[in-house]
N, C-alpha and C positions, 0 to 999 in steps of 0.2 A: 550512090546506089539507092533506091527507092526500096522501102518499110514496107509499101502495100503489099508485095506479095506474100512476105512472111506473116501480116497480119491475115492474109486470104487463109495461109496453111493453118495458123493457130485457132481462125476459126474452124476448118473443117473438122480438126482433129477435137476440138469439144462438141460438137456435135455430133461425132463417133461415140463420143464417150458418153454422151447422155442417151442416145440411142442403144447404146449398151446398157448402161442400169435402164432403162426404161424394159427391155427384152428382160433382163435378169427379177425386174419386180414383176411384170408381169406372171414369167416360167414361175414364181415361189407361191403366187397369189393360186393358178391355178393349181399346181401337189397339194395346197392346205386344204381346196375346196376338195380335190379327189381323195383326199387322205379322209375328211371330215365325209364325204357321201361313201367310203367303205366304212367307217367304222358305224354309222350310224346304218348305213343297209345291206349290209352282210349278214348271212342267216348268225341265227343266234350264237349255235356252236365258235364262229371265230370273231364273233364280240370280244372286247375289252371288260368286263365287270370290277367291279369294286373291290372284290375280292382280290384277282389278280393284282390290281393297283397294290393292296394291301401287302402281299405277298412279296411283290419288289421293294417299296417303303419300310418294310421291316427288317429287311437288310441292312438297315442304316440306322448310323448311331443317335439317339432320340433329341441329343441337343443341336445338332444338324438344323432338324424345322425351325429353330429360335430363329432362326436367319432369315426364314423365308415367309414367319409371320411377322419379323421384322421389317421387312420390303410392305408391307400395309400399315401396323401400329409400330411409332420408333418406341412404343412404350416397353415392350419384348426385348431391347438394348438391358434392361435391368435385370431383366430373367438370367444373362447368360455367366456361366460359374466364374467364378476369379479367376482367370490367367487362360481362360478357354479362346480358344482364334475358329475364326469362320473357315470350317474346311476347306481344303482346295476341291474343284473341278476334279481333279487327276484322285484324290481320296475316295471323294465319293461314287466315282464311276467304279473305281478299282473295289468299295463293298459290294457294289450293283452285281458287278460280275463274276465275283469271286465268293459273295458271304461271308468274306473273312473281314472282320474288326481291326484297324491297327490298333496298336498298343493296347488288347485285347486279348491274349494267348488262348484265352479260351475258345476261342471262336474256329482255330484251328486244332488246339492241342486234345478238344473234347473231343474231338471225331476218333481220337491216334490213340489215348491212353482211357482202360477201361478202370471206371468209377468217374473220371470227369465228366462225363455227360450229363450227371446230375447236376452240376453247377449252372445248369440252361434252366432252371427250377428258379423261379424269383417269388421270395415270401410277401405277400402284399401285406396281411395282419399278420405281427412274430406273436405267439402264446410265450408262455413263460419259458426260459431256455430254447427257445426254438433259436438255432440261426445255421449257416449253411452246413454248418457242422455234423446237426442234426436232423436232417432233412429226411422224408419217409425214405426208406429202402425196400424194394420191391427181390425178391429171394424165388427163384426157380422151383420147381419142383423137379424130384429125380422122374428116368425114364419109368419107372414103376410106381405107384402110390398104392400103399397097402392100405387094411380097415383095420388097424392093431392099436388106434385110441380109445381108450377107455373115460366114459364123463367123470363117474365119480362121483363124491359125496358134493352135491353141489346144493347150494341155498335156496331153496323151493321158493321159500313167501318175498312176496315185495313189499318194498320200502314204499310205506305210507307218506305219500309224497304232496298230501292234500288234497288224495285222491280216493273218497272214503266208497263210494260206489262207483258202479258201471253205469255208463250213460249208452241211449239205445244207440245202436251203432247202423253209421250212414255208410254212403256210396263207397267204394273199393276206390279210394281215390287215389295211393300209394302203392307202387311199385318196388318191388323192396327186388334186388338180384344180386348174385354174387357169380362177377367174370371170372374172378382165381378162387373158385367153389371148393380147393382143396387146402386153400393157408389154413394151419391149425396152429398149438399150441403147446408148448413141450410140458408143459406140468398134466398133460393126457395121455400122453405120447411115451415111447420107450426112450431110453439111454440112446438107441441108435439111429433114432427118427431125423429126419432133417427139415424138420416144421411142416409137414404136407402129409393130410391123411384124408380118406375116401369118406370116411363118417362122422370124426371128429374133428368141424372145422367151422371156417365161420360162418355157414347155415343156419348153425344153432341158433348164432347170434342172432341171425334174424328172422328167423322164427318169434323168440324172444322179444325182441322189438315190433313184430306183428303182434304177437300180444298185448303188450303194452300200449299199445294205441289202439287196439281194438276196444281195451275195455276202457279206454279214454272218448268212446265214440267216431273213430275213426276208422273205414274198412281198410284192408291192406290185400295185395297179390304176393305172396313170395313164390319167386321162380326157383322151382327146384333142377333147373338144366345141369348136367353134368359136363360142364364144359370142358374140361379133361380129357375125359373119355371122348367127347367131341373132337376135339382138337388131333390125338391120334385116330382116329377113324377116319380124318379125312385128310393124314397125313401132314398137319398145319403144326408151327412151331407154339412156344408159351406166346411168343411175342406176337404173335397172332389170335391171342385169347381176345380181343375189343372186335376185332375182325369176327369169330366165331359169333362171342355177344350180339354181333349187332342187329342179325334178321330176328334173333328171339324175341329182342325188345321193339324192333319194326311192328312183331305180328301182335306182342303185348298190345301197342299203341292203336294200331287197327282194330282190332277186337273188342276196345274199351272206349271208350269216349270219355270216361269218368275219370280217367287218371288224369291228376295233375303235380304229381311227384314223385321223382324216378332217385331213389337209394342206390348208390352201389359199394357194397359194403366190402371191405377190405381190413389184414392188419398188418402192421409195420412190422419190422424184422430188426430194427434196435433193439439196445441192452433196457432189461425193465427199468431204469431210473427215469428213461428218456420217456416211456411210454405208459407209467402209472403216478396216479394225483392220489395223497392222503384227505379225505377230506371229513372233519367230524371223528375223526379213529378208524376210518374205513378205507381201504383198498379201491380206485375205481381206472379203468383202464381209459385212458384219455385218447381224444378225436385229436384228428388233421381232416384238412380238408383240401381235398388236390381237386384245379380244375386245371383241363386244359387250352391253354392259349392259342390253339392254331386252327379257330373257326371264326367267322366273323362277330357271331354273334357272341361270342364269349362269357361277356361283360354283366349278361343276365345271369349268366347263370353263378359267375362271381360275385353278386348281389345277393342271391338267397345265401349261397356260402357265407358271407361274410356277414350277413343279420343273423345267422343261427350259431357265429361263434362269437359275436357280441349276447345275444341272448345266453346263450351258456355260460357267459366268464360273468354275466351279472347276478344269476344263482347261483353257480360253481364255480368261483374263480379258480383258474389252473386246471379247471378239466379240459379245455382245450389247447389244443401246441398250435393253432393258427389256422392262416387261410395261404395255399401258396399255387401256384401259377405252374405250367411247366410247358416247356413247346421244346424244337429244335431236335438234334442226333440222337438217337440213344432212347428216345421218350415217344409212348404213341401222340400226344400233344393234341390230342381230340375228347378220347375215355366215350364216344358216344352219345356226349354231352350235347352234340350240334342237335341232338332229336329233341329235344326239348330245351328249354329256359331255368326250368326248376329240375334240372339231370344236376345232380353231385356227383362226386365220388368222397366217401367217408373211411380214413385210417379208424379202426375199431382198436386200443389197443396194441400191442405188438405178439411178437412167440414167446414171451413171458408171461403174460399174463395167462389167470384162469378163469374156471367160466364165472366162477363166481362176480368177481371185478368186473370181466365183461358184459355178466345180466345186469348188477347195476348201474352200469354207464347204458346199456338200452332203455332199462328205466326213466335214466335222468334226460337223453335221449329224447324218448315218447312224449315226455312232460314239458320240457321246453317249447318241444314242435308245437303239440296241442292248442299251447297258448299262442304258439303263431298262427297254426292252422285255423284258427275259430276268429282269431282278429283279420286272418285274409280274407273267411268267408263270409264277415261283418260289413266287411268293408264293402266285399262286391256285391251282395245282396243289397245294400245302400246303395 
């Protein structure tokens, strides 16, 4: 029996077959071209942005990329932890879609049990005793807030801090406001108070910290909005206090041209050990510093955070309890912060402390700042 014909067939049928992948690469060349001419000419609204990228990538767990900066430098091979394996395909899809962490509880159990949400908080600098233990606590106010604190015999003069006169005083360049306008202070306050009061609260404080850098040479805005009272009036819950904040400090920004540092003053609600520093024989109510994690630009403003609590711990070591992060369930994960670079948020203290404690840590406060302020505006004037 004659071979030729079988050879006839075996050729047809690979020339099927390449005529096939030939059809199949071409159909993939052209989706990547139409995929690539929507995303780069689709009106802007269903662009792709950085953000969003951001947004999915953070879903995932951060030793994950070791892999995929691997695939460029094999030098990334030595980065990866002892006993760590390259995720499967099937893991990483399954955080993509779900948000949820294997071998991570938190990642689900934060959402289910209240007080773990806080553990989405990551301390970038720890202060002294800071660890997740310790972490700020943010405390409600009841449906009524009364005016029944009392200031009190409080310390008038300030601490000569090398600060022998007043220097003339420039542009209003400092934004000083407070979103929870009504945290106060139990050593003001009644037996029955539940740390929240209409006149005795941390305004003071920054009022007082206005001061003190006024007569450092520095103008300041303090917002006196009653965001409380805001927030019922327009029927909005606590947790919609940043929400309330936000168009004040929009019209701040509009209005001003000259600010370039935006305070938002707050105080913690641990026990006083956690939230007061002895320093020299003195009482002073010690900073945190919360920024939040879930804007792109973050990172700046965790930079001023994080020089002003190395500057503090270099004159007052232990007035400050850190610098710490906070995004995810449970947490606004913004604070307003995206409006500027130099936006903080600053733990003042906690509901222990009094005002006395709390005037001197705005002192020490205004004096750290000053020396940063005048070397930024050394710098930029140069």
């Amino acid at each position: 029996m004659s071979r030729y014909p079988v050879l006839k067939k075996d050729r047809k049928s690979y020339m099927k077959q390449g005529t096939r992948w030939t059809i199949i690469t071409v159909t993939v060349l052209i989706l990547l071209f139409i995929g690539i001419g929507v995303l780069t000419g689709a009106k802007t609204t269903y662009r792709v942005y950085s953000s969003t990228i951001q947004e999915w990538t953070a879903k995932l767990d951060g030793s994950a990329f070791l892999y995929l900066f691997e695939m460029e430098n094999r030098s990334f091979r030595e980065a990866h932890p002892e006993g760590n394996r390259i995720p499967s395909l099937t893991s990483l899809s399954f955080q993509l879609l779900t948000s949820l962490t294997p071998n991570d509880p938190r990642s689900l159990l934060g959402r289910e049990i209240p007080g773990l949400s806080s553990y989405n908080s990551q301390i970038i600098i720890a202060g002294k005793g800071t660890d997740y233990s310790t972490l700020p606590i943010e405390s409600e106010p009841p449906m009524t807030v009364d005016e029944r604190g009392e200031v009190g015999e409080v310390e008038e003069e300030k601490e000569d801090n090398g600060q022998t006169e007043e220097k003339p005083l420039g542009e209003k360049d400092i934004y000083i406001y407070h979103t929870h306008n009504t945290e106060s202070f139990y050593p003001h306050l009644p037996d029955t108070s539940t740390g929240h009061d209409g006149k005795v609260n941390i305004t003071l404080v920054g009022e007082r910290l206005s001061e003190s850098l006024e007569e450092r040479g520095i103008g300041s805005i303090v917002d006196t909005t009653d965001i409380a009272s805001l927030l019922k009036e327009k029927g909005m819950k606590h947790y919609q206090s940043y929400d309330a904040m936000r168009p004040v400090v929009e019209e701040a920004i509009s209005q001003n041209d000259d600010l370039k540092y935006f305070f938002d003053l707050h105080r913690d609600s641990l026990s006083r050990e956690h939230t007061t520093a002895n320093i020299n024989g003195k009482d002073y109510a010690r900073f945190a510093f919360v920024i939040g994690a879930e804007h792109p630009k973050y990172e700046q403003n965790l930079q001023f955070a994080s020089e002003m609590h190395q500057r503090l711990e270099e004159k007052y070591p232990g007035i400050s309890r850190g610098v710490i992060t906070k995004k995810g369930s449970g947490v606004d994960g913004v604070y307003n912060q995206d409006l500027h670079p130099n936006a903080i948020l600053i733990e003042f203290g906690g509901v222990h402390n009094n005002l006395d404690e709390l005037y001197r840590s705005a002192d020490i406060m205004a004096e750290v700042f000053s020396d940063y302020y005048f070397e930024d505006e050394k710098v930029s004037t140069d």
